[in-house]
LUMFIKE-714341 format. One record per residue (C-alpha): residue in one letter; y, x, z. Coordinates in pm, whole numbers, padded with zeros to 5 digits, always signed. Example, Ala and Ser with C-alpha at 12.3 -4.5 7.8 and 13.67 -1.06 7.14 Angstrom:
<recs>
A-00450+01230+00780;S-00106+01367+00714;
</recs>
This chain:
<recs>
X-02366+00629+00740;X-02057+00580+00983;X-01922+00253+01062;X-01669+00109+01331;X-01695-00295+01425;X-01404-00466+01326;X-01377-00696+01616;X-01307-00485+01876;X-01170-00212+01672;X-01327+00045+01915;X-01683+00125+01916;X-01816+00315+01625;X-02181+00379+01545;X-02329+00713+01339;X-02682+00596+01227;X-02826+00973+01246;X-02763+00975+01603;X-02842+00647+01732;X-02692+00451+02038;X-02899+00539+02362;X-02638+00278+02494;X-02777-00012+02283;X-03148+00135+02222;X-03094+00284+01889;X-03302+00566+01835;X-03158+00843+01568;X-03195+00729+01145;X-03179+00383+01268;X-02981+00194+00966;X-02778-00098+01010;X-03050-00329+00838;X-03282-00233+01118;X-03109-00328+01430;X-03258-00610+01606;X-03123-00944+01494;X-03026-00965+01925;X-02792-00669+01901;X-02463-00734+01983;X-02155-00449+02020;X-02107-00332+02403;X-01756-00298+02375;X-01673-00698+02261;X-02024-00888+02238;X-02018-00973+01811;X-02308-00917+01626;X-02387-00667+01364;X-02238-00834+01097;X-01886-00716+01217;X-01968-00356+01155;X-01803-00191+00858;X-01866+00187+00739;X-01539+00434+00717;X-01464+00725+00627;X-01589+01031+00799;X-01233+01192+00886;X-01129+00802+01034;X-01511+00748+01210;X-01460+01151+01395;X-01112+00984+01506;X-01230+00650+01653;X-01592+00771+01765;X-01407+01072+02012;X-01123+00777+02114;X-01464+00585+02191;X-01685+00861+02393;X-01311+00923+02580;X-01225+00542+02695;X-01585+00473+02877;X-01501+00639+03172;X-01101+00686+03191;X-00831+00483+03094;X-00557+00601+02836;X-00211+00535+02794;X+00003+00455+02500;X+00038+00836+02415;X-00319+00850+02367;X-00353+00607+02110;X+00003+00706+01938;X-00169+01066+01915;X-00461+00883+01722;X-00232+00706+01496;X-00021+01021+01416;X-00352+01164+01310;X-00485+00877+01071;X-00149+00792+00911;X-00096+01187+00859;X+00131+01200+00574;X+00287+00882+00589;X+00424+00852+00930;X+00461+01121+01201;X+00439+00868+01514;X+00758+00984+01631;X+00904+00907+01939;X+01198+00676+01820;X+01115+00486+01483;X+01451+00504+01320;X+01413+00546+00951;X+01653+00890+00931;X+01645+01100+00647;X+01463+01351+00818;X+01187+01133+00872;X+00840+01163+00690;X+00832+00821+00585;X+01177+00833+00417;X+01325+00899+00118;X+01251+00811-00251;X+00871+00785-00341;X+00945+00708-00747;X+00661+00458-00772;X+00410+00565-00532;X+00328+00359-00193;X+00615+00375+00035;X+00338+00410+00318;X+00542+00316+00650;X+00932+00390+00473;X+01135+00200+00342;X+01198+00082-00041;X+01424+00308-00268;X+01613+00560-00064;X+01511+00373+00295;X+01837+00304+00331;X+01779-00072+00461;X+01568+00031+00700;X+01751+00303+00847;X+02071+00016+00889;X+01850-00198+01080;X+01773+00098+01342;X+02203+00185+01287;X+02313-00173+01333;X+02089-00268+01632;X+02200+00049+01828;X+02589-00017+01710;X+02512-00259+02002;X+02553-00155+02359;X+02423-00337+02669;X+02701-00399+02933;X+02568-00316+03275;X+02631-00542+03532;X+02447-00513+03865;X+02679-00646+04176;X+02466-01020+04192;X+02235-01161+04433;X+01887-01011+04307;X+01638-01278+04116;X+01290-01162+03911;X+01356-01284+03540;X+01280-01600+03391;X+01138-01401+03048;X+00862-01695+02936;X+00971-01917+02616;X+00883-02238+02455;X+00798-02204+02060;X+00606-02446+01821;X+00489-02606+02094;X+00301-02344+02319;X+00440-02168+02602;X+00443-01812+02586;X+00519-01503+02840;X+00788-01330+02699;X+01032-01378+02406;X+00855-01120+02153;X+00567-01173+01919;X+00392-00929+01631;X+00608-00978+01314;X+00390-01043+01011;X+00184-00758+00940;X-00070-00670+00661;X-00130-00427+00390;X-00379-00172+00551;X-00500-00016+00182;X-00210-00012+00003;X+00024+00110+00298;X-00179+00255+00588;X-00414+00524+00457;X-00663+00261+00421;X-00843+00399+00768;X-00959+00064+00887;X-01118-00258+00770;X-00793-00494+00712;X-00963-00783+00959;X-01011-00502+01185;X-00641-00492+01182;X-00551-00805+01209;X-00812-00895+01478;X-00578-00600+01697;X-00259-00748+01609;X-00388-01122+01701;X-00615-01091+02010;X-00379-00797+02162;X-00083-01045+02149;X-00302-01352+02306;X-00425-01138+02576;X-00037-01051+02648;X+00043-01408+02676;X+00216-01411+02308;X+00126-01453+01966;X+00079-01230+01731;X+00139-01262+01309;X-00042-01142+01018;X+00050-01163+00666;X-00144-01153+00346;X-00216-00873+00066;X-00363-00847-00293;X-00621-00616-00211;X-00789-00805+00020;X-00895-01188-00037;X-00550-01360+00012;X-00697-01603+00305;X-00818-01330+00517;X-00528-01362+00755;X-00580-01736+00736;X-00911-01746+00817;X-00892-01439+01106;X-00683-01677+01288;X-00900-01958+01273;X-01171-01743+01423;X-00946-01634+01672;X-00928-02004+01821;X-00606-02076+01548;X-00411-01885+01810;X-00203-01692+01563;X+00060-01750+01259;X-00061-01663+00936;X+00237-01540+00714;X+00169-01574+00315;X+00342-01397+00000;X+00510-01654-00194;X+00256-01709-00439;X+00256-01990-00689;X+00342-02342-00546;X+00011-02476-00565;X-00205-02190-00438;X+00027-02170-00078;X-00047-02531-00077;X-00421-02465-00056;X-00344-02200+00224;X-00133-02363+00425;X-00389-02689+00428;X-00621-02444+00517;X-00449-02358+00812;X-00429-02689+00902;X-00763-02745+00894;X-00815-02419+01130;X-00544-02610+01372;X-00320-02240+01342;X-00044-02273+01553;X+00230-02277+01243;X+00218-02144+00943;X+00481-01946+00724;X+00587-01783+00384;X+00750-01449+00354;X+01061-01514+00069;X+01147-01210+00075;X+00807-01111-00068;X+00926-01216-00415;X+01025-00848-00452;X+00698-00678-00291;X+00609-00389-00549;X+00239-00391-00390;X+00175-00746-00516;X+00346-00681-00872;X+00149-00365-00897;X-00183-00537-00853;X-00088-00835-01147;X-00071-01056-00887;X+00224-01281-00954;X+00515-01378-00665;X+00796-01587-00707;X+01146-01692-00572;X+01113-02026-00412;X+01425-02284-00491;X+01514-02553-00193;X+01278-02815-00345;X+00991-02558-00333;X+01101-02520+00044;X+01093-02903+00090;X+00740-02953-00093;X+00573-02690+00150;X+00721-02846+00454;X+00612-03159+00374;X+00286-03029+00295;X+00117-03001+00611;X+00188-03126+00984;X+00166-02809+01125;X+00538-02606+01158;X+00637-02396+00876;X+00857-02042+00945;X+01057-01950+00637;X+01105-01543+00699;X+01315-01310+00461;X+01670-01492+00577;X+01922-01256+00526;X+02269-01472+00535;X+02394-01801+00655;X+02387-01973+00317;X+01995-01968+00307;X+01966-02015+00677;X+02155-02363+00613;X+01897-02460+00330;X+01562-02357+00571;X+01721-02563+00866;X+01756-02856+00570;X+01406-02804+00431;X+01258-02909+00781;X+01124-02631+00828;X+00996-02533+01191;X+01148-02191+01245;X+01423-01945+01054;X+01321-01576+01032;X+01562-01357+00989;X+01428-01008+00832;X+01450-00796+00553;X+01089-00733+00565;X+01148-00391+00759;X+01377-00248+00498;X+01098-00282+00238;X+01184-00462-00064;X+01532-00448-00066;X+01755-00087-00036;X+02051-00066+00051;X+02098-00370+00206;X+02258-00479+00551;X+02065-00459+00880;X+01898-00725+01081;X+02204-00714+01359;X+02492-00776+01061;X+02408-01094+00974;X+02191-01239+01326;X+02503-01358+01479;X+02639-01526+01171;X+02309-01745+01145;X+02304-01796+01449;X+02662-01894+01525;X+02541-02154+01212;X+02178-02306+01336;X+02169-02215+01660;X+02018-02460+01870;X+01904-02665+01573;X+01602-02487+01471;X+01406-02173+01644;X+01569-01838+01511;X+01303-01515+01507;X+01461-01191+01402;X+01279-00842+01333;X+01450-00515+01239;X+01361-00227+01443;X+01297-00364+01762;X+01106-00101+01931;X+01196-00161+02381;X+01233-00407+02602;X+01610-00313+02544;X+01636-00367+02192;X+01451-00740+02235;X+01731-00784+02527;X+02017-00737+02254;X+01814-00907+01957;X+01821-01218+02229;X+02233-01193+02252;X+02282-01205+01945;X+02120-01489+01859;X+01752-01497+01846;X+01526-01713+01986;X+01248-01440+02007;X+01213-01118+01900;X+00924-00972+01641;X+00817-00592+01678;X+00678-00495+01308;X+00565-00114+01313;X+00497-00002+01661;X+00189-00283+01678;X+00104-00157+01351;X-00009+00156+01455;X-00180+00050+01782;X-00401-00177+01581;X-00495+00078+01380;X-00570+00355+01625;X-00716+00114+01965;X-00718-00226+01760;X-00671-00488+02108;X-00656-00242+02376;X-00335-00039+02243;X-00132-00375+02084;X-00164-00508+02494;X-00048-00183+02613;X+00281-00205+02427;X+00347-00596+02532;X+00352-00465+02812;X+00532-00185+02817;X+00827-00381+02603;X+00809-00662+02908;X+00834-00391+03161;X+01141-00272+02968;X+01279-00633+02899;X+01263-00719+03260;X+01440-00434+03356;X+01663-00443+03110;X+01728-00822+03229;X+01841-00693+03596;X+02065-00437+03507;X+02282-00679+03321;X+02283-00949+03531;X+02050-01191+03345;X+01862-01448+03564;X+01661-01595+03283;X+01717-01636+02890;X+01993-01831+02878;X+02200-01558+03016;X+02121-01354+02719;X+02432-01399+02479;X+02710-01190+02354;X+02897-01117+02694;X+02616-00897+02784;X+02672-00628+02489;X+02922-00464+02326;X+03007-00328+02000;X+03042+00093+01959;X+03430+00133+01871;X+03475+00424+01708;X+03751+00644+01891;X+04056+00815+01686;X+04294+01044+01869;
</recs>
């Protein structure tokens, strides 16, 4: 038998040959290691290891022998992902939802894998409409590093990007790790980057998981739940209370989630009094996410409720809607200021998170690029690409004359115009 452990998300064990590294000799089983045993890689016991598949465990075993003695870059891991999400997303170099794409197009009832619902046509908007945006250059000003570190919910964090809520490992992701393996790389990859990192919730799996993955990870993390009946997000959300999570949220927009219908699991539309009850429900702040227009931006900033997320849930439930940049400035030219404002939509540099910022965000959420690295390096990768979007953002800062945030705002970008003759 194979397995990986699902804390680190990086060493795997094959029981026929042993681990001269931990004194395992060859055929020994898992119920034989020595209760003192603990994984070289991160330090957790046995109990964290999980079997796999053998085409997944040939995958992360060679990315294991190849990181003990020479660092890899975010290539290396991207090549690993391309390889375990083979037929559902090609890793390619811009994430854009085209046509052409592997992940696109019309699935008639089977998993939409990394696309988009129906025709990915809400997807590929949110790529279109972020890009209609161009950054205006502006470089003649004395020269000062950027201020990039944010205030939200109370903690202090490095740079204005965080994981967007991310789950669904059988259902969507070729089922090639554990789904706490998963989240574990989403969460402790954003802490060790100096930001936080969100994980959502799916039917397959026990619908606490995320909930209680953050409470192991010290509560530093947001644990994002479908909107399940009234009385069962209660539960969850005083669970995450009682694991002192830094704020907790509900995905609306997860009312319309095929996976969850598929699996008799029932989701629902919430009204404004639903919205009220949750708030009120716990101390902790609550992040409404699946805002799409100013009207229901208005009723989350009148619920209470501790953040507005803007998102269509990456083009995913709804097709052929608007994109994430249509309707940002709107809400924000509404709540701005009154209530934090996070907005996903394919964000995918240091560039894009510069424009998401001038249009009206408070911080920016990257959905499917952390996805991947989870899967493929679990902590390791998901740091790799904070920091490779902050690198990005902090250039990105300089070249248009931004000292700190609040220089982020519309005068730094422009709108394409298209040009007739």
């Amino acid at each position: 038998m194979k397995y990986i452990c699902t804390y680190c998300n990086i060493y795997a064990y094959d029981e026929n040959k042993g681990d001269p590294e931990t004194n395992l000799d060859p055929d020994t089983s898992l119920d034989e290691f020595p209760d003192s045993w603990l994984c070289p890689v991160c330090g957790m016991p046995k109990e964290y290891l999980q079997e796999v598949r053998d085409d997944i465990f040939s995958l992360k075993m060679t990315a294991y022998s190849e990181t003990q003695h020479e660092s890899k870059d975010l290539n290396y891991y991207r090549s690993i992902a391309r390889k375990m999400l083979t037929g559902i997303c090609g890793e390619y170099s811009v994430c854009d939802g085209q046509p052409d794409r592997i992940c696109t197009g019309q699935k008639f009832g089977a998993p939409i894998g990394f696309g988009g619902a129906g025709q990915g046509k809400t997807f590929e908007a949110n790529y279109n409409t972020l890009q209609d945006y161009k950054l205006r250059m502006c470089v003649i000003k004395a020269h000062h590093e950027p201020e990039m570190s944010v205030s939200i919910f109370g903690k202090k964090i490095a740079l204005p990007v965080m994981g967007a809520s991310l789950s669904g490992v059988k259902t969507s992701m070729n089922d090639v790790v554990p789904e706490d393996a998963f989240y574990r790389g989403l969460l402790k990859g954003a802490m060790a980057s100096g930001s936080i990192g969100l994980v959502g919730n799916t039917p397959y799996s026990p619908d606490d998981l995320g909930v209680n993955i953050v409470g192991e990870n010290k509560g530093w993390g947001i644990p994002i739940l479908k909107p399940q009946s009234q009385e069962r997000l209660i539960q969850l959300m005083q669970l995450a209370e009682k694991l002192n999570v830094i704020a907790v949220g509900v995905d609306l927009e997860g009312a319309g989630s095929t996976i969850w219908d598929n699996s008799k699991k029932p989701v629902y539309r919430k009204s404004e009094n639903d919205l009220i009850e949750l708030v009120d429900s716990t101390e902790k702040p609550v992040i409404f996410k699946g805002i799409m227009s100013k009207e229901d931006s208005v009723k989350v900033l009148d619920s209470g409720a501790g953040a507005c997320y803007v998102s269509n849930h990456g083009g995913r439930v709804l097709d052929g809607g608007q994109g994430m940049a249509e309707v940002l400035p709107e809400i924000a030219n509404e709540i701005s200021g009154k209530i934090p404002i996070l907005a996903d939509g394919a964000v995918r540099t240091g560039f894009d998170v510069l424009k998401v910022l001038a249009l009206g965000a408070d911080v920016a959420m990257i959905g499917r690029p952390l996805a991947r690295l989870s899967l493929a390096g679990g902590e390791v990768a998901v740091k790799m690409y904070y920091k490779y979007v902050k690198d990005d953002l902090r250039r990105a800062m300089i070249l248009t004359g931004c000292n700190n945030l609040e220089d982020a705002n519309m005068g730094i970008i422009t709108r394409s115009q298209l040009i007739t003759i």
